[in-house]
N, C-alpha and C positions, 0 to 999 in steps of 0.2 A: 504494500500500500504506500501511496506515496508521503501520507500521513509520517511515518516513521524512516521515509529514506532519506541517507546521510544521518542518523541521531548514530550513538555510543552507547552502548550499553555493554555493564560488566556480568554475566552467568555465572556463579560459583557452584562449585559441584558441579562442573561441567564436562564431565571427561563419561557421564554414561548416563543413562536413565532419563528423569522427569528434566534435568540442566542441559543435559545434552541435546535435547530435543527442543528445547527451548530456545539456546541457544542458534539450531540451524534454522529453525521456523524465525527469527528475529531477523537472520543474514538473510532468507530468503525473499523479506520484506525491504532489504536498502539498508538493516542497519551492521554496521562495524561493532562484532564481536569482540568483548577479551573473555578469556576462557580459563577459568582458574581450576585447579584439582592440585591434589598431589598428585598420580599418575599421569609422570610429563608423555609417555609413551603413548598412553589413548586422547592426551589432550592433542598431541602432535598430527594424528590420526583426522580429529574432527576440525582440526586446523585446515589441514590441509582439503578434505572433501567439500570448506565452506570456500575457500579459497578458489577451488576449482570449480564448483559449481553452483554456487549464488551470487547476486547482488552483492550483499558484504561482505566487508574482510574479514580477517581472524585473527586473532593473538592469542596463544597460549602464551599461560603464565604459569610455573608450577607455584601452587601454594597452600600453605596448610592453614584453613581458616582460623585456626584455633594459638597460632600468633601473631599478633597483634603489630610485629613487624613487617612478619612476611606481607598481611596485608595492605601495609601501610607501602611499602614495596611494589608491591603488585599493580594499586593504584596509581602507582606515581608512573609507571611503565605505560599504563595504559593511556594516564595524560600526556606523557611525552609523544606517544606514537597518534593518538587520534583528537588530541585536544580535550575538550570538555567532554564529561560525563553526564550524559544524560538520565541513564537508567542503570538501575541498579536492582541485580534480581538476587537477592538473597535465597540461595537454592542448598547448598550444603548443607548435608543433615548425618547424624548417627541414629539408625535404629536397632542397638542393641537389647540384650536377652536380660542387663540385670536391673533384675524388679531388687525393690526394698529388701525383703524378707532374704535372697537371697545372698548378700552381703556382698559384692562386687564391687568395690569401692573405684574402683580403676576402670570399669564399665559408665558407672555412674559419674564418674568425671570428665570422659570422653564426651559422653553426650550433654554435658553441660556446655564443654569448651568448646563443641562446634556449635552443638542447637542454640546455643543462649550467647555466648562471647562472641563467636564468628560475627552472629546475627549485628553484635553493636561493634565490635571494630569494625565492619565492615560501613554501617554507616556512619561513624566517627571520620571513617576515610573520604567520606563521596559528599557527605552532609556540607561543609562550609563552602564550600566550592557551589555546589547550588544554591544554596539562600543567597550567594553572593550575586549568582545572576539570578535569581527569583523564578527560579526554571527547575524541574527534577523529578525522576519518578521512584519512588523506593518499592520496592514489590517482596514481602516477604512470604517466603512459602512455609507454610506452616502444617496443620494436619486437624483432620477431624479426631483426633485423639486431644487435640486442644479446645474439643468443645465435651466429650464421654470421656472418662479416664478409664484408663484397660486395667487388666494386673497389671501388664507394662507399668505404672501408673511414675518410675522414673522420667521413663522417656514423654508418657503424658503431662506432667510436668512442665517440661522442655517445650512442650508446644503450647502449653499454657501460656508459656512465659512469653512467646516469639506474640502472641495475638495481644499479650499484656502490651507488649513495646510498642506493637503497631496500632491498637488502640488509643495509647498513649501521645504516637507521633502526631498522631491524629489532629490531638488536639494541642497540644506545643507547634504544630507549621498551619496552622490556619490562617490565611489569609498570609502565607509568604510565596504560594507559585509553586510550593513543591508537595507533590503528591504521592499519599502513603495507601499499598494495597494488601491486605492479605488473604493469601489463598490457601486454600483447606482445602486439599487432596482428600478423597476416601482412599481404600485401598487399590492403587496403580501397581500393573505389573511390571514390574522392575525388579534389579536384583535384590535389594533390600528387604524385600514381601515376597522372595520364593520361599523362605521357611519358614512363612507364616501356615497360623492354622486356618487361613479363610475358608471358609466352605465353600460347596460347589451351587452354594443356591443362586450367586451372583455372578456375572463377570466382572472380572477388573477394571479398572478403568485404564487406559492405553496414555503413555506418557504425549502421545499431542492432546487431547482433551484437555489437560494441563496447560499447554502450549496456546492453545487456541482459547484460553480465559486469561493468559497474560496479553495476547494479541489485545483480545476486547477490551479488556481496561485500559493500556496502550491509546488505545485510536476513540479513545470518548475526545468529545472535546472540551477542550483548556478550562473552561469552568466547572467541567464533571470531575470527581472524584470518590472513585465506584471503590470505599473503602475495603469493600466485603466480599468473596466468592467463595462458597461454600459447592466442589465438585465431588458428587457422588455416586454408584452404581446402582441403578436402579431394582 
């Protein structure tokens, strides 16, 4: 859409699944990807097939969301190479196995450091830069586990927390030009949710459904700000 071509935007957790897809449906509209993961080897991968055959460019960057350098790093790579930031899709997630009870302490901190720290260095990075030009779109992906808490209920938690921030952003950038969205996956088939127990009563939802609810929020226009998508399997 021409809406979005030429904008920036950065995908984390972009090397597979719900970011990965995200991120090529974004190039296939005109926009200039940066592509964050730790595996620089699949990010290299999706670099290269947006480069080759979409609209926009592509940057991998490798990076671990969960320091607060790297991503500060990361950012500054992606300003050098494409100028301003316009979007920013908060997509890196852990969904691990340790519940409370089972005492995982090293489980439950992973998914702290990405679900929850990722989420705010990541806009601590991209945040002044857009209030400065009164322009910006933050998009945090979050989970229907942050509206029912599972046994999971660490990693529920976790997604509590990403709809706390972005309800929050909500209302600290009103009325500054920049726009905060979060999205609530159901269970999408992706690596993450092959060892899940979902039953066979639903299909999954397919990682562009995802893709194609960041598009819509994307291409509202400039006075809209569609805070809320809640995607589920029917």
């Amino acid at each position: 859409m021409e809406k979005l071509k030429g904008k920036t935007a950065i995908v984390t957790g972009a090397s597979s699944g719900i970011g990965a897809t995200i991120a090529k449906q974004l190039a296939s509209e005109g926009v200039n990807v940066v592509l964050a993961a730790r595996s620089m080897k699949k990010l290299r991968d999706i670099e290269q097939e947006i480069n080759t055959q979409t609209h926009g460019k592509a940057l991998a960057v490798q990076t671990d969301m969960a320091s607060k350098k790297q991503v500060d790093d990361m950012v500054q790579q992606a300003v050098h190479t494409f100028g301003y930031i316009d979007i920013f899709v908060n997509n890196a997630g852990q969904m691990l196995t340790g519940t409370v009870t089972s005492g995982k302490v090293e489980q439950w901190e992973k998914m702290i450091d990405v679900n929850i720290k990722g989420v705010l260095y990541g806009i601590h990075a991209v945040l002044p830069s857009m209030l400065e030009r009164s322009t910006g779109h933050l998009i945090n992906i979050a989970s229907v586990s942050g509206f029912e808490v599972t046994k999971n209920s660490t990693y529920s938690a976790t997604k509590f927390a990403v709809r706390a921030i972005s309800m929050g952003l909500e209302k600290e950038l009103a009325k500054t030009g920049v726009r905060v969205t979060n999205i609530s996956p159901g269970m999408v088939d992706t690596r993450l949710s092959s060892k899940s127990t979902w039953g066979n009563e639903r299909k999954k939802l397919a990682t562009q459904d995802i893709a194609n609810a960041v598009v819509y929020t994307l291409t509202q226009p400039e006075y809209v700000n569609v805070n809320e998508i809640t995607v589920r399997p029917v």
